[in-house]
PyMOL Python script that loads the backbone (N, CA, C, O; Angstrom):
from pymol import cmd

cmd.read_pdbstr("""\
ATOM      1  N   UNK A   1      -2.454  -1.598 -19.490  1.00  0.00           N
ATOM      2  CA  UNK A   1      -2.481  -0.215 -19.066  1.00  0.00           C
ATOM      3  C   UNK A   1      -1.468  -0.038 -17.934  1.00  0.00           C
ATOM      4  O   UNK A   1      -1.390  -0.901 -17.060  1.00  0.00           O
ATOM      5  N   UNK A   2      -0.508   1.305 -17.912  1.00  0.00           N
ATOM      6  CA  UNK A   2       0.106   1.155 -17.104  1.00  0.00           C
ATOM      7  C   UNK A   2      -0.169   2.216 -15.984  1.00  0.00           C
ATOM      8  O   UNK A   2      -0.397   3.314 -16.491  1.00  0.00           O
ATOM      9  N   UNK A   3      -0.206   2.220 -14.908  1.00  0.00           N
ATOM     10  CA  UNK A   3      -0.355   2.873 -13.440  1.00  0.00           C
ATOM     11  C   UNK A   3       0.855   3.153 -13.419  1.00  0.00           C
ATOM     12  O   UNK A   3       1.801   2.523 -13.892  1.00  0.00           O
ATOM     13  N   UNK A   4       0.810   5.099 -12.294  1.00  0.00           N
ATOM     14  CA  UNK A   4       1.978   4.880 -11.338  1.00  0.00           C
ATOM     15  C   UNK A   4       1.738   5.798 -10.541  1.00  0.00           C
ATOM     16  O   UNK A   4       1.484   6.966 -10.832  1.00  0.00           O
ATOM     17  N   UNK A   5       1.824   5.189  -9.194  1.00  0.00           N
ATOM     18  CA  UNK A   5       1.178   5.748  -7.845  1.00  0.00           C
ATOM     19  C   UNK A   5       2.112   5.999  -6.891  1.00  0.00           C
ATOM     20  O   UNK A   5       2.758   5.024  -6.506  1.00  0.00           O
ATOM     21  N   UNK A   6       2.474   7.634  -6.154  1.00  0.00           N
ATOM     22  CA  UNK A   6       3.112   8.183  -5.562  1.00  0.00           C
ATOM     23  C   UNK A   6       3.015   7.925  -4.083  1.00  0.00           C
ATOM     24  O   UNK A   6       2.116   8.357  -3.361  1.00  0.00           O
ATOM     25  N   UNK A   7       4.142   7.096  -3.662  1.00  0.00           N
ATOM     26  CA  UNK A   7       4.111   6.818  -2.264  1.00  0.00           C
ATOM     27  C   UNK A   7       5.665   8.016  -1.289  1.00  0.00           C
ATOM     28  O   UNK A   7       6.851   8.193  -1.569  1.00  0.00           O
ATOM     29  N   UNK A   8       4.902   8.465  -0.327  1.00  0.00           N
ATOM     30  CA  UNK A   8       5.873   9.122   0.860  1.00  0.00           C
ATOM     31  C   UNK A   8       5.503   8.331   2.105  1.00  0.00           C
ATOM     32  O   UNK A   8       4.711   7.444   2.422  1.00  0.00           O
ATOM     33  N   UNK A   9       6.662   9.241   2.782  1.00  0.00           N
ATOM     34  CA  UNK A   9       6.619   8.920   4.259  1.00  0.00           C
ATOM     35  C   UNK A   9       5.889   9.996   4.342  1.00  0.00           C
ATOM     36  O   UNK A   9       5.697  10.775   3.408  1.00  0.00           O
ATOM     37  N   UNK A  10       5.306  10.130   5.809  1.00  0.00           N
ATOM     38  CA  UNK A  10       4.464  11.242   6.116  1.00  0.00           C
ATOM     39  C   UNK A  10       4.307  11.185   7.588  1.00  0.00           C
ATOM     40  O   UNK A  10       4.062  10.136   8.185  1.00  0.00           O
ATOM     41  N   UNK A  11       4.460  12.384   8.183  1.00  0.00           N
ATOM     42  CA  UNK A  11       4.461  13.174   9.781  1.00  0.00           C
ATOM     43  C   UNK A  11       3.035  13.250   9.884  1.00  0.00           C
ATOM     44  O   UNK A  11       2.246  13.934   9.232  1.00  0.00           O
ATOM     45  N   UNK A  12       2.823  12.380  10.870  1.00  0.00           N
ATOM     46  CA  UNK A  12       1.337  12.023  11.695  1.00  0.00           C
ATOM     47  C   UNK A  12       1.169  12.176  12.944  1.00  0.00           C
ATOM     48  O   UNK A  12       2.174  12.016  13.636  1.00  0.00           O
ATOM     49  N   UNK A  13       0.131  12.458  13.496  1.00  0.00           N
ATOM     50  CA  UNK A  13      -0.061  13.164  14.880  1.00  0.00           C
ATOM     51  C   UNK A  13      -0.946  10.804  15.547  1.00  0.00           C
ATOM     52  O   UNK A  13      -1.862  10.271  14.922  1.00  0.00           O
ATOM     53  N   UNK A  14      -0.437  10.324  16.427  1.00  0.00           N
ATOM     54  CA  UNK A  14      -0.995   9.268  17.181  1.00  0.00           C
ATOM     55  C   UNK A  14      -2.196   9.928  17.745  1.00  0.00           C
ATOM     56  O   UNK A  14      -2.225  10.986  18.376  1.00  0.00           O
ATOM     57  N   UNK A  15      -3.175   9.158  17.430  1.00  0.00           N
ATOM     58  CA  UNK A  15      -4.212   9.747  17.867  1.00  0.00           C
ATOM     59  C   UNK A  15      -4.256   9.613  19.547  1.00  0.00           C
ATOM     60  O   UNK A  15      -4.609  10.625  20.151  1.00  0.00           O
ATOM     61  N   UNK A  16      -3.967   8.598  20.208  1.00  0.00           N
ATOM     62  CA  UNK A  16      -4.336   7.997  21.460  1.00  0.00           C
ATOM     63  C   UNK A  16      -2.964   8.828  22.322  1.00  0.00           C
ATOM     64  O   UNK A  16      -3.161   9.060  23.515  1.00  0.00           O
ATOM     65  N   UNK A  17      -1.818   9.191  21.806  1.00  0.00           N
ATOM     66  CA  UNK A  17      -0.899   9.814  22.864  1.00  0.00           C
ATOM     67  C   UNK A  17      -0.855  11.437  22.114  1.00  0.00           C
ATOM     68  O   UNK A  17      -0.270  12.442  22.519  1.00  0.00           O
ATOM     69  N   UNK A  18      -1.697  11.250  20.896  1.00  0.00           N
ATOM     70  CA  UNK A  18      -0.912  12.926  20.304  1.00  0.00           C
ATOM     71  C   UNK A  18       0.318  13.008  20.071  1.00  0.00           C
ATOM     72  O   UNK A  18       0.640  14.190  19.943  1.00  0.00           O
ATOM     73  N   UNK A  19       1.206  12.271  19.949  1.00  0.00           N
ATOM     74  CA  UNK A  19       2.687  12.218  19.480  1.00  0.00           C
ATOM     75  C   UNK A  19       2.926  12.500  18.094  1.00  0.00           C
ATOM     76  O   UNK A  19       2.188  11.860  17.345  1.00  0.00           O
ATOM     77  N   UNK A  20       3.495  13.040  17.702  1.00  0.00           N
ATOM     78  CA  UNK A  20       3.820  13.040  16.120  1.00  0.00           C
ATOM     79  C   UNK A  20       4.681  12.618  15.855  1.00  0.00           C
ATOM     80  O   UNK A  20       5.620  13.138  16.457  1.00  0.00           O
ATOM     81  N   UNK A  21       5.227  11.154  14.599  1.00  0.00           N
ATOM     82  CA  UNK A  21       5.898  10.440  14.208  1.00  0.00           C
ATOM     83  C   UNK A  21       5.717  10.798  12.778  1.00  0.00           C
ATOM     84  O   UNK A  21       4.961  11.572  12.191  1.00  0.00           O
ATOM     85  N   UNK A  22       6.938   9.738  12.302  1.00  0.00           N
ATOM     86  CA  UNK A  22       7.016   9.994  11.102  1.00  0.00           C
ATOM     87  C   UNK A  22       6.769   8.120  10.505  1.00  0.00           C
ATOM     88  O   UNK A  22       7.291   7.126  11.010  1.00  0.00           O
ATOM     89  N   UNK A  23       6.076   8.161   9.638  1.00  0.00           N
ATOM     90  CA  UNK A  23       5.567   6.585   9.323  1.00  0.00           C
ATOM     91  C   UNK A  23       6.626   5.526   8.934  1.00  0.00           C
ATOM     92  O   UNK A  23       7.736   5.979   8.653  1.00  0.00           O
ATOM     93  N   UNK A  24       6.470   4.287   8.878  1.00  0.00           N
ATOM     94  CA  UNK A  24       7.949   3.634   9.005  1.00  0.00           C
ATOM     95  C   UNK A  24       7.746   3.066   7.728  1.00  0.00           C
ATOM     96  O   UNK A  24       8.748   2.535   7.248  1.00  0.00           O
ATOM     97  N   UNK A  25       6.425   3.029   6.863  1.00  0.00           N
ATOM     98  CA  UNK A  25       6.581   3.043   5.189  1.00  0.00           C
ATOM     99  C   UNK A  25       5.716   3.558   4.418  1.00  0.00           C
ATOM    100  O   UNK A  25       4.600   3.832   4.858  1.00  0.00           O
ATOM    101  N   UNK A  26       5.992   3.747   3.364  1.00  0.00           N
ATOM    102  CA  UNK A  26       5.695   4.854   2.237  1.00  0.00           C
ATOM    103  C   UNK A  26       4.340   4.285   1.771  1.00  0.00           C
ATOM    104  O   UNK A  26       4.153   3.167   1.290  1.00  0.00           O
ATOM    105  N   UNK A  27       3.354   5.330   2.017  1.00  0.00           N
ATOM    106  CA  UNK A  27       2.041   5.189   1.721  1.00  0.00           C
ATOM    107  C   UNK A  27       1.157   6.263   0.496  1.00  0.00           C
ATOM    108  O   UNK A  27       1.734   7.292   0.143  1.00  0.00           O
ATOM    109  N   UNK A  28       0.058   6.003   0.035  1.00  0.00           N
ATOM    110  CA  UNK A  28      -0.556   6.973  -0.724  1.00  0.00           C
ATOM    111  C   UNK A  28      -1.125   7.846  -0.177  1.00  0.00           C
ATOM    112  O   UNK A  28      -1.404   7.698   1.012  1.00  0.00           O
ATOM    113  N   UNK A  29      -1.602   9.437  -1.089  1.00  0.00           N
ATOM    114  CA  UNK A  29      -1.774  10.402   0.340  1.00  0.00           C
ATOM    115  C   UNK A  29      -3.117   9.887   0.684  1.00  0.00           C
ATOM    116  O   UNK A  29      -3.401   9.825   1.880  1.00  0.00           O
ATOM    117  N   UNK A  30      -4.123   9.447  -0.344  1.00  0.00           N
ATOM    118  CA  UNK A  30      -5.678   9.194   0.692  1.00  0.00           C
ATOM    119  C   UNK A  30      -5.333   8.023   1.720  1.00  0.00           C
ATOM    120  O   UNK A  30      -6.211   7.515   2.417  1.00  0.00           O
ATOM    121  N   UNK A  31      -4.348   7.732   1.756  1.00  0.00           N
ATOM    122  CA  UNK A  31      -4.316   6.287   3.169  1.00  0.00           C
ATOM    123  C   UNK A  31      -4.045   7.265   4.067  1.00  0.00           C
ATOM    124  O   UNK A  31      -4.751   7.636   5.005  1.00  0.00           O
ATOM    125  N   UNK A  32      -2.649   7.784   3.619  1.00  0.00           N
ATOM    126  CA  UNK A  32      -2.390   8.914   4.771  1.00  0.00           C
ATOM    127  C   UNK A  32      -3.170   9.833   5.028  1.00  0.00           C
ATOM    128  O   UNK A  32      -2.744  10.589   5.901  1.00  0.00           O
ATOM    129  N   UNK A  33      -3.924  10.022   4.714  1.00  0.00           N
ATOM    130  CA  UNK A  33      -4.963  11.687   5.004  1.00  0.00           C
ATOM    131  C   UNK A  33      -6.281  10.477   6.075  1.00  0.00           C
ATOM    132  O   UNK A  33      -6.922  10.901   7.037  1.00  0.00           O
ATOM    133  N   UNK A  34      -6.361   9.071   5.559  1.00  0.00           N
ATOM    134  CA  UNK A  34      -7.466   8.488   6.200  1.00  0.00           C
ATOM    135  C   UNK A  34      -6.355   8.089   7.720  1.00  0.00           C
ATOM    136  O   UNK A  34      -7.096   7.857   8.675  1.00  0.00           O
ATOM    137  N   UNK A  35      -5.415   8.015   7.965  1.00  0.00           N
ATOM    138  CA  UNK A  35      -4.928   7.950   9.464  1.00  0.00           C
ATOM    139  C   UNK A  35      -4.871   8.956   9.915  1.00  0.00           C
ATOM    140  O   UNK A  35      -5.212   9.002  11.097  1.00  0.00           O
ATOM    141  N   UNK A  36      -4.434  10.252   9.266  1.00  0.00           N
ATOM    142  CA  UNK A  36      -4.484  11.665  10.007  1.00  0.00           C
ATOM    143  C   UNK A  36      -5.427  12.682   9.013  1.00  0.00           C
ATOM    144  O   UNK A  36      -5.174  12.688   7.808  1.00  0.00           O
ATOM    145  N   UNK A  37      -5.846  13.011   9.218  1.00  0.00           N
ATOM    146  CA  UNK A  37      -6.455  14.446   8.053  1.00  0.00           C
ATOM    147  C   UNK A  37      -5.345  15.455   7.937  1.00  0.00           C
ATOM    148  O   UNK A  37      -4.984  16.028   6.909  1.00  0.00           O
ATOM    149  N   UNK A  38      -4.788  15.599   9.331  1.00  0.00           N
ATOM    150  CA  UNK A  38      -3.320  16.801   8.740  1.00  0.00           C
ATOM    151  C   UNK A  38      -2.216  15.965   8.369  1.00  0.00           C
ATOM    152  O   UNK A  38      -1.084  16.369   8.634  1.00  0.00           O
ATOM    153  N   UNK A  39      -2.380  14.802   7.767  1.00  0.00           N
ATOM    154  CA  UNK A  39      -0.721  14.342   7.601  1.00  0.00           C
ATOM    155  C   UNK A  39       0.048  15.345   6.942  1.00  0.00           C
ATOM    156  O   UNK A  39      -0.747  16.108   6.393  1.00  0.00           O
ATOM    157  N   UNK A  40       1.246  15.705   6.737  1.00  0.00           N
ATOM    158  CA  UNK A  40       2.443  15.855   6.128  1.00  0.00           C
ATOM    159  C   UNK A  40       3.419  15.486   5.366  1.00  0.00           C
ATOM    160  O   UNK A  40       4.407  15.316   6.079  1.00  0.00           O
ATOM    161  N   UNK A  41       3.737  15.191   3.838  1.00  0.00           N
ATOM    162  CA  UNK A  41       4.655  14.981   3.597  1.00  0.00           C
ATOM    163  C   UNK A  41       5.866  15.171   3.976  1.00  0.00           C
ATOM    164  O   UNK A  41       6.279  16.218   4.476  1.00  0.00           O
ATOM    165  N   UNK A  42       6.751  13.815   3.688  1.00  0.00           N
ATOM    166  CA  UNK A  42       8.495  14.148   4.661  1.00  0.00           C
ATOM    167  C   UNK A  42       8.830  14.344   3.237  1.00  0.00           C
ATOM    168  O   UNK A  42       8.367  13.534   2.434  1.00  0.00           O
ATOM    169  N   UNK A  43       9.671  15.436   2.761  1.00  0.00           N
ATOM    170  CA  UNK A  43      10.183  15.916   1.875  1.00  0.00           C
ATOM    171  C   UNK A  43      11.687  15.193   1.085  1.00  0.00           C
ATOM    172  O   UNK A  43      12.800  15.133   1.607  1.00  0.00           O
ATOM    173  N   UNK A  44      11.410  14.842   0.107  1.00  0.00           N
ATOM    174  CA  UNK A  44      12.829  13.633  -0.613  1.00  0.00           C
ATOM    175  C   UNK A  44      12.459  12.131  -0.331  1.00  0.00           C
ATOM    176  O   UNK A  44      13.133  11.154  -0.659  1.00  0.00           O
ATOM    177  N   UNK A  45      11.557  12.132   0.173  1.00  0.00           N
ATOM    178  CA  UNK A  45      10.842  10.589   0.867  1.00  0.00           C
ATOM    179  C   UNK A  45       9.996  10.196  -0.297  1.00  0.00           C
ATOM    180  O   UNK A  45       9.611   9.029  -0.229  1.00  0.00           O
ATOM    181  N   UNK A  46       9.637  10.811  -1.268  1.00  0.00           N
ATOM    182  CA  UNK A  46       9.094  10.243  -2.826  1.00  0.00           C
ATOM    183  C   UNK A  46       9.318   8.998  -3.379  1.00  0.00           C
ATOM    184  O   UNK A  46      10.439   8.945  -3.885  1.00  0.00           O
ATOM    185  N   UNK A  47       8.756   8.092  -3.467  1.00  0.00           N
ATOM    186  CA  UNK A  47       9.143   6.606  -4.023  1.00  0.00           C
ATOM    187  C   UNK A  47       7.849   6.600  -5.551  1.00  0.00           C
ATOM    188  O   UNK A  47       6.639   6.617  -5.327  1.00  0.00           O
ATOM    189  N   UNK A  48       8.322   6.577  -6.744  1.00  0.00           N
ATOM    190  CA  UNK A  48       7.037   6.151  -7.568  1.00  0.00           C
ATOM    191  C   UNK A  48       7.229   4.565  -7.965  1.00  0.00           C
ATOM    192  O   UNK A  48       8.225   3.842  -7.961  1.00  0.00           O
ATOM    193  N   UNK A  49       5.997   4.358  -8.272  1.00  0.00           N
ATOM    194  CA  UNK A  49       5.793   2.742  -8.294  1.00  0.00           C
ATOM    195  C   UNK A  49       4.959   2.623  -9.490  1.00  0.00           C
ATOM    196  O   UNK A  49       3.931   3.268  -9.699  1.00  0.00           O
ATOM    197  N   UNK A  50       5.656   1.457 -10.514  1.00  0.00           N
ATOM    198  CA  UNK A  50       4.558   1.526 -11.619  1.00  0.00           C
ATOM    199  C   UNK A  50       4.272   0.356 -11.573  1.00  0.00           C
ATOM    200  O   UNK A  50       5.144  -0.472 -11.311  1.00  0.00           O
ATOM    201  N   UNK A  51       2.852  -0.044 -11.840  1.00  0.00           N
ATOM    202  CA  UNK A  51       1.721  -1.271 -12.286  1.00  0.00           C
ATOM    203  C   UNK A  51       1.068  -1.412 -13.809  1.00  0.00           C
ATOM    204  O   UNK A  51       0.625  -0.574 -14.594  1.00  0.00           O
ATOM    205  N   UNK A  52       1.189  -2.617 -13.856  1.00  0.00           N
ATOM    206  CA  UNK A  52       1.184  -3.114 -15.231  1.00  0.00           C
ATOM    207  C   UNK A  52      -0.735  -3.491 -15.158  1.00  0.00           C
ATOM    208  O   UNK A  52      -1.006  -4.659 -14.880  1.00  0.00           O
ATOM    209  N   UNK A  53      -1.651  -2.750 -15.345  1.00  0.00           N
ATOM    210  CA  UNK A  53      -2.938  -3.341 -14.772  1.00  0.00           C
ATOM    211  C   UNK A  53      -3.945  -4.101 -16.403  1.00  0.00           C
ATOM    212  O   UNK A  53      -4.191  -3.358 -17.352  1.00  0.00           O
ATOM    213  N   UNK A  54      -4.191  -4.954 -16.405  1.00  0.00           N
ATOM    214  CA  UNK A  54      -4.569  -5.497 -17.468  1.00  0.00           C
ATOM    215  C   UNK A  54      -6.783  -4.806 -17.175  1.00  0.00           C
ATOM    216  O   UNK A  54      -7.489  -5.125 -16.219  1.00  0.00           O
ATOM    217  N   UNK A  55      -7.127  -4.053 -18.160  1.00  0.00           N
ATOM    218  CA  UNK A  55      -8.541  -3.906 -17.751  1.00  0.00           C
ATOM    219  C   UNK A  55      -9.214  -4.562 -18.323  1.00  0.00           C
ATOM    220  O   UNK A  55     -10.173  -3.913 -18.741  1.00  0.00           O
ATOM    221  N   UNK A  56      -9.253  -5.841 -18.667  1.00  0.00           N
ATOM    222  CA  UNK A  56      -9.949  -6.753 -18.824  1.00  0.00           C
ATOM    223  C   UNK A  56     -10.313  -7.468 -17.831  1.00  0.00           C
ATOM    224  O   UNK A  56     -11.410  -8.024 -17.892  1.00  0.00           O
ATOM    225  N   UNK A  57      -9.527  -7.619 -16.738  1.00  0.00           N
ATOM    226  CA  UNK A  57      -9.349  -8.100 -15.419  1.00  0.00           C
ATOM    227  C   UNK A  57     -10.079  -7.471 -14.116  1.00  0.00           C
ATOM    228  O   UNK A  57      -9.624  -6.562 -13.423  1.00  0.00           O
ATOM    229  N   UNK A  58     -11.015  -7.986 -13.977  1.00  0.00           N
ATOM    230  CA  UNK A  58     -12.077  -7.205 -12.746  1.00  0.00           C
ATOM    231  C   UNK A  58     -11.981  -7.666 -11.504  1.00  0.00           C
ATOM    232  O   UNK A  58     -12.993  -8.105 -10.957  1.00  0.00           O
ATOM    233  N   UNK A  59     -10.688  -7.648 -10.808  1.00  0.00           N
ATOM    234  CA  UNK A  59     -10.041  -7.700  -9.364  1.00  0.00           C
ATOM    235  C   UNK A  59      -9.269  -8.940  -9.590  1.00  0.00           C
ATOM    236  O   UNK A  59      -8.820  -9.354 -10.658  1.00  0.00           O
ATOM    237  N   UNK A  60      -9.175  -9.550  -8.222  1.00  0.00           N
ATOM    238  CA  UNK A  60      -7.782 -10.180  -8.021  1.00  0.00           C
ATOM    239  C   UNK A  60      -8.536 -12.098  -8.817  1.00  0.00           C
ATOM    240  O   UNK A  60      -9.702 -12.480  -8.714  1.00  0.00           O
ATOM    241  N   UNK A  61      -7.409 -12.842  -9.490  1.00  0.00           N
ATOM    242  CA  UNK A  61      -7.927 -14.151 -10.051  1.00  0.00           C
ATOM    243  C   UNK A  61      -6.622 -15.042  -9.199  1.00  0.00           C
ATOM    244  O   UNK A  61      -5.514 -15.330  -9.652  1.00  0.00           O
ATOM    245  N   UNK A  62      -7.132 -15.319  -7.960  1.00  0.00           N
ATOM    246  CA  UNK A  62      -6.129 -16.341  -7.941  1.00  0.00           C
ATOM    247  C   UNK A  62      -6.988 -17.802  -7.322  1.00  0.00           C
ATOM    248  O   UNK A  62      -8.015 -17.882  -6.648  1.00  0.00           O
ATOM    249  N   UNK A  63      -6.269 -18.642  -7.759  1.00  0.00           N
ATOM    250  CA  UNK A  63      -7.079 -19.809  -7.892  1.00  0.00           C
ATOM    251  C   UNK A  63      -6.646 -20.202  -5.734  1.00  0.00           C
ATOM    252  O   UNK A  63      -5.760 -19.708  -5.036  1.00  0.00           O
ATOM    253  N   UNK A  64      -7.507 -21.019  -5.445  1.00  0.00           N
ATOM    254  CA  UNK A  64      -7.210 -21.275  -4.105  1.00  0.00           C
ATOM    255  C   UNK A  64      -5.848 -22.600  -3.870  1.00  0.00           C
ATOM    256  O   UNK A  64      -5.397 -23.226  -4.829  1.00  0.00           O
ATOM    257  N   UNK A  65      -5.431 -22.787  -2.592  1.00  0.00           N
ATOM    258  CA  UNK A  65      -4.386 -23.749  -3.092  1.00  0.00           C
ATOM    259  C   UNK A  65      -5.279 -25.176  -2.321  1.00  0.00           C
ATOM    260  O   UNK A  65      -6.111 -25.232  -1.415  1.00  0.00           O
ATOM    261  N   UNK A  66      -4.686 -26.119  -3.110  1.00  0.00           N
ATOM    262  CA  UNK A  66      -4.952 -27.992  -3.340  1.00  0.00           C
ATOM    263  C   UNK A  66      -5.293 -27.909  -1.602  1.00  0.00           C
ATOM    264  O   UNK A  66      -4.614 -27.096  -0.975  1.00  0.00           O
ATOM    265  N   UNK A  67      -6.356 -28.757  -0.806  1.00  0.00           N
ATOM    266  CA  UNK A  67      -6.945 -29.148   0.073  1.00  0.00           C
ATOM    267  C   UNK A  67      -5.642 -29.593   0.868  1.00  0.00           C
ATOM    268  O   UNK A  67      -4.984 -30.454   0.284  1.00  0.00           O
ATOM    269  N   UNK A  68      -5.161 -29.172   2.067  1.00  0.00           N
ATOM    270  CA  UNK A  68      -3.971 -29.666   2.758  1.00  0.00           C
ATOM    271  C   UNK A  68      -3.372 -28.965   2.457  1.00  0.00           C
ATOM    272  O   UNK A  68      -2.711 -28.745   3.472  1.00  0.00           O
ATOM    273  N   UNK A  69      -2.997 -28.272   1.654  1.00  0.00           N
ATOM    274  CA  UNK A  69      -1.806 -27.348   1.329  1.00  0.00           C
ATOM    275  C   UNK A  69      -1.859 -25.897   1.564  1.00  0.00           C
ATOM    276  O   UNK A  69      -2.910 -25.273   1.712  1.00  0.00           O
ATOM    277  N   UNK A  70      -0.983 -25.520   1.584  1.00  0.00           N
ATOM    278  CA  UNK A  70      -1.021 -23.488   1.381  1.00  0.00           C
ATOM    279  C   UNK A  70       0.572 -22.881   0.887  1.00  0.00           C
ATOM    280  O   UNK A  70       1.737 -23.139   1.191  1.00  0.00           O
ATOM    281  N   UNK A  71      -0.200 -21.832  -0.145  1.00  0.00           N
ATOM    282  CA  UNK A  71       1.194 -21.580  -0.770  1.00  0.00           C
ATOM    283  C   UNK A  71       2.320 -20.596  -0.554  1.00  0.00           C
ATOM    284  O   UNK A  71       3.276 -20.142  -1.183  1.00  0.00           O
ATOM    285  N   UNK A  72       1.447 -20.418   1.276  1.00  0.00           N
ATOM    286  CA  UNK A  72       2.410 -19.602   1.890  1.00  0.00           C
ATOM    287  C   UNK A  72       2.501 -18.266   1.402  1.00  0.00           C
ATOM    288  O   UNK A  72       3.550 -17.629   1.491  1.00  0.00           O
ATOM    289  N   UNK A  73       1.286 -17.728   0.806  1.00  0.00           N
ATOM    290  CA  UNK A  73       0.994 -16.355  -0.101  1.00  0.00           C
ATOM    291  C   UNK A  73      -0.359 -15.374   0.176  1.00  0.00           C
ATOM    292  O   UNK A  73      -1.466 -15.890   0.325  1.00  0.00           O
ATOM    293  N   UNK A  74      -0.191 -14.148   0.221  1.00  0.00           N
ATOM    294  CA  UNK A  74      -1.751 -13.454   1.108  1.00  0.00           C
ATOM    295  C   UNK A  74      -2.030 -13.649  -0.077  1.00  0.00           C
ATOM    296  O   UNK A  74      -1.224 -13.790  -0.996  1.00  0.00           O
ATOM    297  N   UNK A  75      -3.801 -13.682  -0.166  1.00  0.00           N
ATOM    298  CA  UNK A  75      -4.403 -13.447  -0.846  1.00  0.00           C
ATOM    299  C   UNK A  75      -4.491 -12.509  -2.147  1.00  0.00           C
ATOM    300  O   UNK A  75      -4.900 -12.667  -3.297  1.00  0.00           O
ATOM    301  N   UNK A  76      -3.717 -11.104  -1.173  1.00  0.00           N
ATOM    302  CA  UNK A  76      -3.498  -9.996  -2.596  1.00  0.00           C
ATOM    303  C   UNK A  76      -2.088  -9.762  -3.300  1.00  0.00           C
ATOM    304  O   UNK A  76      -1.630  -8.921  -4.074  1.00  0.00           O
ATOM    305  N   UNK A  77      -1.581 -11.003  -2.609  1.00  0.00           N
ATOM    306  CA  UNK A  77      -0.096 -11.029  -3.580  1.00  0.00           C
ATOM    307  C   UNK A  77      -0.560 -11.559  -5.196  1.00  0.00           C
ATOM    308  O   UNK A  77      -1.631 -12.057  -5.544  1.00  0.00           O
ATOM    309  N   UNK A  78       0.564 -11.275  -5.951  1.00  0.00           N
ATOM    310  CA  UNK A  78       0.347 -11.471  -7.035  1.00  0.00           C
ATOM    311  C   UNK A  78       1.510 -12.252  -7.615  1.00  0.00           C
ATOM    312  O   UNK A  78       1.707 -12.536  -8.796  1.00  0.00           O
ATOM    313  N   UNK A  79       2.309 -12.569  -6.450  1.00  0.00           N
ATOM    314  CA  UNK A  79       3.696 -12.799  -7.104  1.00  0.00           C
ATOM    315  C   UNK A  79       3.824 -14.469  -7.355  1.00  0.00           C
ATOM    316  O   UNK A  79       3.076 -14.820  -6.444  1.00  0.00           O
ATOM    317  N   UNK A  80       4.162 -15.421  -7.827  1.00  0.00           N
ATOM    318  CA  UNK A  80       3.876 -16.779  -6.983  1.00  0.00           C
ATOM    319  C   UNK A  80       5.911 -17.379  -7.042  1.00  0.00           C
ATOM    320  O   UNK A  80       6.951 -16.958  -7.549  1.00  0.00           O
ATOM    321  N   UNK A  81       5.355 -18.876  -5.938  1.00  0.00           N
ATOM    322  CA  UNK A  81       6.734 -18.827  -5.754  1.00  0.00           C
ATOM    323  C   UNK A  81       7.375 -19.724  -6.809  1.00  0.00           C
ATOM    324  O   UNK A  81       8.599 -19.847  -6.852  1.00  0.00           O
TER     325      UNK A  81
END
""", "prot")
cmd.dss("prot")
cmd.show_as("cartoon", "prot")
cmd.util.cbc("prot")
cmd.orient("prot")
């Protein structure tokens, strides 16, 4: 199944100084609406992103890495090296 989820930049008010910035990467609007409730879209700042999501698959399967080791990868990456 394929996904594709609309990421902007977006004009946010800092809660702790009240400053309004503009975000330094492109997020979805419920992330952005959960840091500000008035966020703003920055206009031409549109990025779409498509995902390949298999629904047979009920969250993330990655195996842990060998005792001593690490594969140098977060948890919700998907990519390997």
């Amino acid at each position: 199944m394929q996904v594709t989820i609309d990421l902007w930049l977006w004009r946010v008010t800092d809660p702790v100084s009240r400053r309004n910035y503009i975000t330094r990467y492109r997020m979805a609007e419920p992330d952005a609406l959960d840091l500000d409730p008035v966020a703003e879209r920055i206009e031409g700042s549109l990025e779409r992103r498509t995902f390949w999501i298999d629904p047979n698959v009920a969250g993330w399967q990655i195996a842990p890495a060998p005792k001593g080791q690490t594969n140098g990868m977060s948890p919700m990456s998907t990519a390997r090296p």
